[in-house]
Wavefront OBJ file of the C-alpha trace (Angstrom):
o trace
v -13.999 -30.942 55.099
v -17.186 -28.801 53.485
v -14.308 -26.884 51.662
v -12.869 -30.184 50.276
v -16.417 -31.423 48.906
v -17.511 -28.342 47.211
v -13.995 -28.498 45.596
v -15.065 -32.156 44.531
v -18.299 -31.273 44.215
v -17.150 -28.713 41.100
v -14.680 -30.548 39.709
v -16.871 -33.205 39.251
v -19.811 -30.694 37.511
v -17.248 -29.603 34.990
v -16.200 -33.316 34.119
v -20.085 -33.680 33.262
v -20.063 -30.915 30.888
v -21.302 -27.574 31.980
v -21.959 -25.204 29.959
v -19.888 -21.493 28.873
v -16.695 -20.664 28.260
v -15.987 -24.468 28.845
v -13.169 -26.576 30.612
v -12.533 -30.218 30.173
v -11.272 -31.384 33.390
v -7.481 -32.508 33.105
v -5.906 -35.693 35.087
v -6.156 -35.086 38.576
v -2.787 -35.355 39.383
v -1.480 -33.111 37.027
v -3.754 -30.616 39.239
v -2.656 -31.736 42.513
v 0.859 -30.782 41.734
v 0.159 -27.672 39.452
v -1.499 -26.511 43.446
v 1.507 -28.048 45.538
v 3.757 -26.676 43.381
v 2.794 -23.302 43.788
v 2.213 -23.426 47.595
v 5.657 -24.997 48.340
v 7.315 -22.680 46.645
v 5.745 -19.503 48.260
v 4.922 -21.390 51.840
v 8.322 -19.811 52.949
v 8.061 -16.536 51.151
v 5.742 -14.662 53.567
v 6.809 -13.417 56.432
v 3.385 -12.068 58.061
v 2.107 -12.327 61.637
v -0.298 -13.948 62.922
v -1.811 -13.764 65.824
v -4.758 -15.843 67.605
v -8.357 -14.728 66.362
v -11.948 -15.991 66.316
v -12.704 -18.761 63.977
v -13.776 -17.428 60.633
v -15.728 -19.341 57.984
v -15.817 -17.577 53.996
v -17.327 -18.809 50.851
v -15.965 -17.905 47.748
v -16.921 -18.588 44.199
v -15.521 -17.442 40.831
v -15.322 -18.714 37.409
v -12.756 -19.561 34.913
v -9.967 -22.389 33.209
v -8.659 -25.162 35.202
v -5.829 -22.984 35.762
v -7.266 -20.196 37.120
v -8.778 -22.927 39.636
v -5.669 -24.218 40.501
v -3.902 -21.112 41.333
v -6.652 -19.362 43.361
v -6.963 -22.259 45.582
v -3.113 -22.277 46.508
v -3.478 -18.740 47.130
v -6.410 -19.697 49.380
v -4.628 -22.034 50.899
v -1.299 -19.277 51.403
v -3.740 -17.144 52.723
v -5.187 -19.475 55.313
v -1.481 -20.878 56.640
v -1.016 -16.740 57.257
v -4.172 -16.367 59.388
v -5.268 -19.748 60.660
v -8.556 -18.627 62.005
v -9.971 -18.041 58.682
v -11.206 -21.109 56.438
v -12.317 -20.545 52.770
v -15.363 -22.672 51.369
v -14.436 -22.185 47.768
v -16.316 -23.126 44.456
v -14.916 -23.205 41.318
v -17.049 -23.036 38.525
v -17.557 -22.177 34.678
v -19.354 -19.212 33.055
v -22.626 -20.486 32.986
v -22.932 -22.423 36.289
v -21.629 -19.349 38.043
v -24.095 -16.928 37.422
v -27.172 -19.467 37.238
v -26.117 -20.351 40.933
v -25.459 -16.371 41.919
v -28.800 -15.860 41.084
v -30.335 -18.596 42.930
v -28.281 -17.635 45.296
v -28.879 -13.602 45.080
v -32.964 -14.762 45.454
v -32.462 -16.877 48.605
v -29.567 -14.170 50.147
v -26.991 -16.462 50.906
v -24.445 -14.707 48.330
v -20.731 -15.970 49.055
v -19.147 -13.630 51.230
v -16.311 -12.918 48.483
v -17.668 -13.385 44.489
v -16.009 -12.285 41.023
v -17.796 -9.945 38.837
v -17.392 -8.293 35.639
v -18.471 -4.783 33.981
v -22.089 -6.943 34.395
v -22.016 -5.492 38.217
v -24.734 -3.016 38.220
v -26.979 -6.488 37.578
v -26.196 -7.471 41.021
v -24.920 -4.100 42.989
v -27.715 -4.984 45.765
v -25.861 -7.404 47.076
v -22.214 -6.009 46.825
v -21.141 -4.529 50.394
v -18.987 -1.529 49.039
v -15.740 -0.766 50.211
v -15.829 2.738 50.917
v -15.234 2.608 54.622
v -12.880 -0.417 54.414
v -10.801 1.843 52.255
v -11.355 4.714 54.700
v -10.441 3.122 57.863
v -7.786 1.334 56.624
v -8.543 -2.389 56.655
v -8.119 -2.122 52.527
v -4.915 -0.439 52.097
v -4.963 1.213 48.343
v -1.760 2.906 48.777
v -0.528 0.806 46.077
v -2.094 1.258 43.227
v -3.897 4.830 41.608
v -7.149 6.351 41.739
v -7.809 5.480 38.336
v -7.247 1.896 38.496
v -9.900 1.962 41.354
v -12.096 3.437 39.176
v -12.548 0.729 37.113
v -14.233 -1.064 39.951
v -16.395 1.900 41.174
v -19.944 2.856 39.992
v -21.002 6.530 38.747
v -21.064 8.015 42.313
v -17.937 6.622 43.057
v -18.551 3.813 45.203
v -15.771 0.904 45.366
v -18.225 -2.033 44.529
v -14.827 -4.192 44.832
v -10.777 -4.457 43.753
v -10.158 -5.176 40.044
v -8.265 -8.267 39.713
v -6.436 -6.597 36.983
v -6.905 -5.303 33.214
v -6.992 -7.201 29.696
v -8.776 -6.673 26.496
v -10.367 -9.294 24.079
v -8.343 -10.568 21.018
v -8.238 -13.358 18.454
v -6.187 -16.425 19.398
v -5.048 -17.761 16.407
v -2.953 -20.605 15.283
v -0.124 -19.558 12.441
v 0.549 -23.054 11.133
v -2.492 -23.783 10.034
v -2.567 -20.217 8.215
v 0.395 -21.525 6.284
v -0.952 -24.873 5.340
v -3.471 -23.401 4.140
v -1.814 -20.690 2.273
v -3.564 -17.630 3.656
v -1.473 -14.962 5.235
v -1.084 -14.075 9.226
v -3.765 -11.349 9.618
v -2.133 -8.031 10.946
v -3.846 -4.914 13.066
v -5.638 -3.492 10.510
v -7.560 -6.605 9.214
v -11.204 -6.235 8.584
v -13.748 -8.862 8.684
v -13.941 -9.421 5.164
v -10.638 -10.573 5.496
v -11.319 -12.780 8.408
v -14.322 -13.971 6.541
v -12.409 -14.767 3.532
v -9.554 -16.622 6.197
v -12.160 -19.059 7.590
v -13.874 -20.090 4.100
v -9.878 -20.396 2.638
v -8.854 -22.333 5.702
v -12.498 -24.607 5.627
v -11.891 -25.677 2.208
v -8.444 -26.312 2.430
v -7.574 -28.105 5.597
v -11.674 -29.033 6.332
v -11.648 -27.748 9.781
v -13.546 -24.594 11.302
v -12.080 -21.432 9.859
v -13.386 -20.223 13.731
v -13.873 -21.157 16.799
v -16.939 -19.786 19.128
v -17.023 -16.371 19.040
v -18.394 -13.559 22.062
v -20.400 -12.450 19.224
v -22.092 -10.071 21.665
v -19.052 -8.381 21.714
v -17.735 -8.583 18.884
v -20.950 -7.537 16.591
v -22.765 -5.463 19.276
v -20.876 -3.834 21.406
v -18.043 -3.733 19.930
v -19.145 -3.418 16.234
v -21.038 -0.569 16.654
v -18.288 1.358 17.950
v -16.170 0.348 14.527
v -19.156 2.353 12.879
v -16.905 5.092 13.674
v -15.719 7.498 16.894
v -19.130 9.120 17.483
v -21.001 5.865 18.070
v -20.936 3.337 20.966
v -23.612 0.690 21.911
v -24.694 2.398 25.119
v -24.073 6.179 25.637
v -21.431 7.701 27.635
v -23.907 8.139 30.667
v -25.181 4.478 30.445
v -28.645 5.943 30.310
v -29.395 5.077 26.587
v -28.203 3.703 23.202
v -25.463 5.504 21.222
v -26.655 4.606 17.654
v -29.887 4.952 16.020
v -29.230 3.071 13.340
v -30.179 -0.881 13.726
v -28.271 -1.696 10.213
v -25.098 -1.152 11.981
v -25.568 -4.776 13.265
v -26.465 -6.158 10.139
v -23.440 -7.274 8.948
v -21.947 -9.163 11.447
v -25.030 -11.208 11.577
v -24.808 -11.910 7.899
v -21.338 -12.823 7.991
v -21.668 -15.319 10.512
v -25.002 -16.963 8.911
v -22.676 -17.121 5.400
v -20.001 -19.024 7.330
v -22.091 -21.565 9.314
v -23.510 -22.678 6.061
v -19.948 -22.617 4.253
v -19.281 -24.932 7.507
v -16.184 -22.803 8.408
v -17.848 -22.005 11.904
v -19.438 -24.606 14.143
v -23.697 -23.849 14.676
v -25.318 -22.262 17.899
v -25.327 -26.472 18.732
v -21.352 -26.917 18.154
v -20.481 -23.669 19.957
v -23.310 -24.775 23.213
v -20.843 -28.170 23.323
v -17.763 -25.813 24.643
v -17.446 -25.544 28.140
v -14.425 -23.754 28.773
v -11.447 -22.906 27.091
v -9.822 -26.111 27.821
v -12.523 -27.894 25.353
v -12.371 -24.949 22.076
v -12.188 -26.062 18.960
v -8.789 -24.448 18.686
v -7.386 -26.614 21.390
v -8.465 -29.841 19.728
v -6.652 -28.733 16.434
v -10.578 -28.599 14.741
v -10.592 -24.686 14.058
v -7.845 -22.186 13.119
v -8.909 -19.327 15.157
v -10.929 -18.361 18.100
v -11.947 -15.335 20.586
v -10.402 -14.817 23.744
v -10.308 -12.214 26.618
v -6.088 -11.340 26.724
v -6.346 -13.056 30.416
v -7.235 -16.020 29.195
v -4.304 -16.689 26.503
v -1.839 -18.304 28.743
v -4.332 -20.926 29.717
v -5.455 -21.453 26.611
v -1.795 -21.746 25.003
v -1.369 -24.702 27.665
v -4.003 -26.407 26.477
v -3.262 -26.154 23.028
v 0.132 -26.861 23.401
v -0.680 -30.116 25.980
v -2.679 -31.115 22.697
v 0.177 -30.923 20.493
v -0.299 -27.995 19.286
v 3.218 -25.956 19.008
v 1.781 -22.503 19.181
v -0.640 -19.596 19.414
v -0.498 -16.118 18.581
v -2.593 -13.640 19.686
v -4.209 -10.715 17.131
v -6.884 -7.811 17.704
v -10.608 -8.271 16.267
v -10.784 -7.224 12.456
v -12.241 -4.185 12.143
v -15.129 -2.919 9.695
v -12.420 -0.625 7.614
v -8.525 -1.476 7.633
v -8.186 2.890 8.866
v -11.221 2.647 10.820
v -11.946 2.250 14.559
v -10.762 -1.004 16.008
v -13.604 -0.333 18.640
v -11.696 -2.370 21.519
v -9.959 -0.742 24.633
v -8.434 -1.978 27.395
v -10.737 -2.625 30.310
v -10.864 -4.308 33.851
v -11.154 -8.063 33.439
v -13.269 -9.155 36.918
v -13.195 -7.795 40.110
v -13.491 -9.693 43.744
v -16.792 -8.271 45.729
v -17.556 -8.332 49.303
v -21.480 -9.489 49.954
v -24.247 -7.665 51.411
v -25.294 -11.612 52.816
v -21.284 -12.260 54.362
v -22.100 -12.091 57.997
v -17.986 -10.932 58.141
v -17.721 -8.239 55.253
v -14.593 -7.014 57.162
v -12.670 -10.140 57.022
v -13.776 -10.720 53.504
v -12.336 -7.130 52.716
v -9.030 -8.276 54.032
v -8.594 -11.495 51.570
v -9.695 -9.311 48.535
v -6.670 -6.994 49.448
v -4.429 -9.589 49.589
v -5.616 -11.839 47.077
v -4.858 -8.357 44.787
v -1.613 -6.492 46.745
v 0.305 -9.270 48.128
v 3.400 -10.436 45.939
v 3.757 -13.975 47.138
v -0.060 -14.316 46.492
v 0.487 -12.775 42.881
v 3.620 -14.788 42.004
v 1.215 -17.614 42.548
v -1.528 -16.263 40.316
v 0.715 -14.942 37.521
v -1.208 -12.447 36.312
v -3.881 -15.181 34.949
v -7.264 -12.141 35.357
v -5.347 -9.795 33.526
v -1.992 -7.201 34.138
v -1.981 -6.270 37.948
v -3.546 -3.005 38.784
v -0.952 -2.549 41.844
v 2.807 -1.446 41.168
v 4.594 -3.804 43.335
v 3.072 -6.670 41.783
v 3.158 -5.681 38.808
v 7.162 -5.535 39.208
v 7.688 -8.224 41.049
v 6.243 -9.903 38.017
v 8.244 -8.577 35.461
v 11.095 -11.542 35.709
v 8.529 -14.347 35.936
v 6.735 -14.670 33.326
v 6.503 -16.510 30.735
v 7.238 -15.758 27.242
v 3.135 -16.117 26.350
v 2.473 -13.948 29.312
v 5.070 -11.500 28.000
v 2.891 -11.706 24.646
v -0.244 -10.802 26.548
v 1.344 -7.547 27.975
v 2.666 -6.780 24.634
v -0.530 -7.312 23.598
v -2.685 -5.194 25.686
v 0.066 -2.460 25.326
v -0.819 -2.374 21.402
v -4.712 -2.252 22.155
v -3.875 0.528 25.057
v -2.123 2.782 21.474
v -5.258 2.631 19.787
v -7.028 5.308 18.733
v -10.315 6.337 20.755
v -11.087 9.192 19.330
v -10.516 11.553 22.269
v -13.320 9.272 24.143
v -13.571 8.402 27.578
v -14.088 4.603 28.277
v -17.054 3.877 30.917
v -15.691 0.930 32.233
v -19.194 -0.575 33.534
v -22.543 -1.378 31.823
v -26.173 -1.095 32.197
v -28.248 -3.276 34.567
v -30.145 -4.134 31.472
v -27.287 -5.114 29.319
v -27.562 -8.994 30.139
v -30.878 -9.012 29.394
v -30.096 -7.110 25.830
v -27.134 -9.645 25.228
v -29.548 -12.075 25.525
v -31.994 -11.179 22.866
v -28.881 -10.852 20.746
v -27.748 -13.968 21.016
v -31.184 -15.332 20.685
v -31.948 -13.448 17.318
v -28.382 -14.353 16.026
v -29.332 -17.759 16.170
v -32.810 -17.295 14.301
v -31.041 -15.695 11.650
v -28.359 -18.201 11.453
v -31.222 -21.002 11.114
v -32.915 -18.886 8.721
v -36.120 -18.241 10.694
v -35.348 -14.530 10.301
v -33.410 -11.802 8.251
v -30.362 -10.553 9.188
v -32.124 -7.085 9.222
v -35.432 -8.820 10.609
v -32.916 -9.619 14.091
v -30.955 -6.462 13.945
v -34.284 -4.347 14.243
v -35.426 -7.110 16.477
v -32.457 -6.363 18.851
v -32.342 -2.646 18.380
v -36.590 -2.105 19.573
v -35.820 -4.567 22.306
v -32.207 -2.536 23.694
v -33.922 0.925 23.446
v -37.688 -0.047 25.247
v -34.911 -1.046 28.504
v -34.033 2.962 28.910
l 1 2 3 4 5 6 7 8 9 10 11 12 13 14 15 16 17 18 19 20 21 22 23 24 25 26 27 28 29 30 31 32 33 34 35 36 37 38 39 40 41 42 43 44 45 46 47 48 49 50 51 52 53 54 55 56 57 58 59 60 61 62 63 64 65 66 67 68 69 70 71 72 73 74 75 76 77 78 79 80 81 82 83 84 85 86 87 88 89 90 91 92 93 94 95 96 97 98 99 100 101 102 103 104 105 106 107 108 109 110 111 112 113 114 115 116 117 118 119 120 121 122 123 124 125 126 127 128 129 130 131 132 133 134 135 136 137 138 139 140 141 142 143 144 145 146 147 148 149 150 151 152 153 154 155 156 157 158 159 160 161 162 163 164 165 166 167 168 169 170 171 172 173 174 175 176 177 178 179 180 181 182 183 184 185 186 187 188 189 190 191 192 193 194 195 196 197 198 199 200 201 202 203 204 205 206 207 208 209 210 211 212 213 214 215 216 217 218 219 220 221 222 223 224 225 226 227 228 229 230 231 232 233 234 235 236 237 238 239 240 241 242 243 244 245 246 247 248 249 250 251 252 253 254 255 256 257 258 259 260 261 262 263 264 265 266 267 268 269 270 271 272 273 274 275 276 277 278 279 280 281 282 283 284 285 286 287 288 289 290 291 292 293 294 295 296 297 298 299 300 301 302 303 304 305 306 307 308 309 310 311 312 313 314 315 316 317 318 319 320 321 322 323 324 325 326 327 328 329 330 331 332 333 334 335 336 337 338 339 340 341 342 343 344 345 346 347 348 349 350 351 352 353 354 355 356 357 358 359 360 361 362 363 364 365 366 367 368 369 370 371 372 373 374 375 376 377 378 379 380 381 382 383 384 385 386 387 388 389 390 391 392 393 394 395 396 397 398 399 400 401 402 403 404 405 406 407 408 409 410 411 412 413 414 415 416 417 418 419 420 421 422 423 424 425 426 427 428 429 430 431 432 433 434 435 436 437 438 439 440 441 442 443 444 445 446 447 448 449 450 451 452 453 454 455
């Protein structure tokens, strides 16, 4: 019954608006079958045995679309008609109300016994319960999968802080029609921002929509902008102990560009952006803006949406870069992970969904690859004949970031304990620049004396 409510509980929080990545809550029937659906047609497909057990109670939380919500709760639901001692409390959320509830609830110790994370772990690695003797002793089997996909969910010494729910990469969702109404051509790999620029203010004053959509301009000006400055450079060094620039200007110009196009109104204000929840409610969806960001995971869903709106089609394009033969500064990288608590009063049991809820092929032909291209080979096979042709664009996708140059670089897959707290200034001197109560240099320095006092 508690598992129902919270499930109520959420759905009825998102309906009110939270705010992040943003989800406007679809009809509720439309829901209920998406769930059934998927739990009819796999209710038959497992074979494994149970056998009688204590009574054991888990919380879980994560974040993400409506679909993402609808599929992990059939797999919960899979998981608990396999081993009907266990019962999952789950709580779907977005962005936002996520983490502003982990950290009320990282203050009072009651952390869910199984959360999602992203590279943002270090933030909250004193309360992750690490899998290292899990792994050892066999109640996490890894045989699966390869060292180095693990390492994408370990820290510097090695630890596994949890099992990566698989890999993606951020892109640019884009929608071609509106590029030809409005005359401007399909951008390619090697666009730069002045071209992107020039593709919002074009498609602004022709069709009077946003040129753009919100933007992870974190990402996209910070961390990965500075690594567009060229091989050598990086946002945060290859140790994680310091910046890898010196040079604040190198942020400059993403600022600048996205002041110019607020005022040009070809991308919605810091107010605008604050109104989308989720995915479900972007500008792109509603047919209001041409083009928006996206992590690759997240394509499918929003495709759905977009198409549910009447919208025939999306395509999906890598970030413009700072010089057409330049950097593109993206790489492919682990898109969440699932982490046992240091507060779960059964880390063991906990241990045991994660490895299903990432290994087990019934549990993955449920979840379709929606967090990102399985990190273990038999799912990742098993896959191959269902999916969809947008899903088959996302692994084509991620397969033409993987070709990118690097430089010869390795990729630390993790961040900084401090980086939220640098994002954050970021974000915060973006928008004084956009309102014009700074420079764009004034919040670039601003940023850059604030991200080197954290080291």
């Amino acid at each position: 019954m508690k598992k129902k409510l919270l499930a109520v509980l959420a759905t009825a929080a998102m309906v009110l608006g939270l705010v992040g990545c943003g989800q406007e809550a679809p009809a509720s029937t439309e829901s209920t079958e998406t769930t059934t659906s998927v739990v009819e047609s796999t209710e038959t497909a497992s074979t494994e045995e149970t056998t009688e057990a204590e009574p054991v109670t888990l919380r879980m939380a994560w974040w993400g679309s409506q679909t993402r919500h609808d599929r992990t709760i059939a797999v919960i639901e899979l998981y608990e008609s396999l081993h009907p001692n266990v019962t999952i409390e789950y709580e779907p959320m977005d962005f936002d109300g996520y983490f502003n509830k982990l950290t009320t609830l990282v203050a009072s110790n009651e952390v869910w016994d199984i959360f999602q994370l992203g590279s943002n772990f270090p933030t909250y690695q004193s309360k992750i319960y690490t899998l290292n003797d899990f792994i050892a002793d066999g109640t996490i089997d890894v045989s699966g999968t390869t060292d180095a996909f693990l390492r994408i969910a370990a820290d510097e010494e090695g630890n596994q802080v949890g099992l990566c729910s698989g890999v993606n990469t951020y892109g640019i969702a884009y929608n071609p029609a509106m590029f030809q109404e409005a005359g401007v051509a399909e951008p390619t790999e090697t666009w730069t921002w002045d071209d992107y620029k020039q593709a919002c203010l074009t498609i602004h004053e022709k069709l009077n929509v946003y040129g753009s959509s919100k933007f992870d301009d974190w990402q996209a000006g910070a961390s990965m902008g500075v690594g567009q400055e060229g091989f050598d450079y990086s946002f945060f060094n290859n140790k994680n102990d310091g910046l890898g620039f010196d040079d604040p200007s190198m942020l400059t110009s993403y600022i600048e560009m996205r002041k110019e196009l607020v005022d040009a109104g070809a991308f919605p204000d810091p107010g605008a952006c604050k109104e989308i929840a989720d995915i479900e409610q972007d500008f792109v969806v509603s047919g209001e803006a041409a083009m928006t960001w996206v992590a690759s995971n997240q394509f499918a869903a929003l495709s759905e949406a977009a198409k549910a709106n009447g919208i025939e089609e999306l395509k999906l394009i890598n970030p413009p870069r700072k010089k057409a033969d330049g950097p593109a500064g993206i790489t492919i990288q682990s898109s969440q992970m699932l982490c046992v608590s240091q507060d779960s009063k059964n880390p063991a049991e906990a241990a045991k969904f994660i490895e299903f809820f990432q290994s087990n092929v019934d549990a993955n032909k449920i979840l379709l690859a929606e967090r990102g291209i399985p990190t273990f080979t038999a799912v990742r096979e098993a896959l191959a004949d269902e999916l969809t042709d947008v899903e088959k664009t996302v692994y084509a996708y991620v397969d033409v970031v993987g070709s990118f140059d690097t430089g010869g670089k390795a990729v630390n897959p993790a961040s900084p304990a401090c980086t939220d707290a640098i994002k954050e200034q970021y974000n915060y001197y973006l928008e004084k620049a956009i309102y014009g109560e700074c420079t764009a240099e004034e919040a670039a320095k601003a940023v850059f004396d604030f991200a080197k006092s954290q080291f």
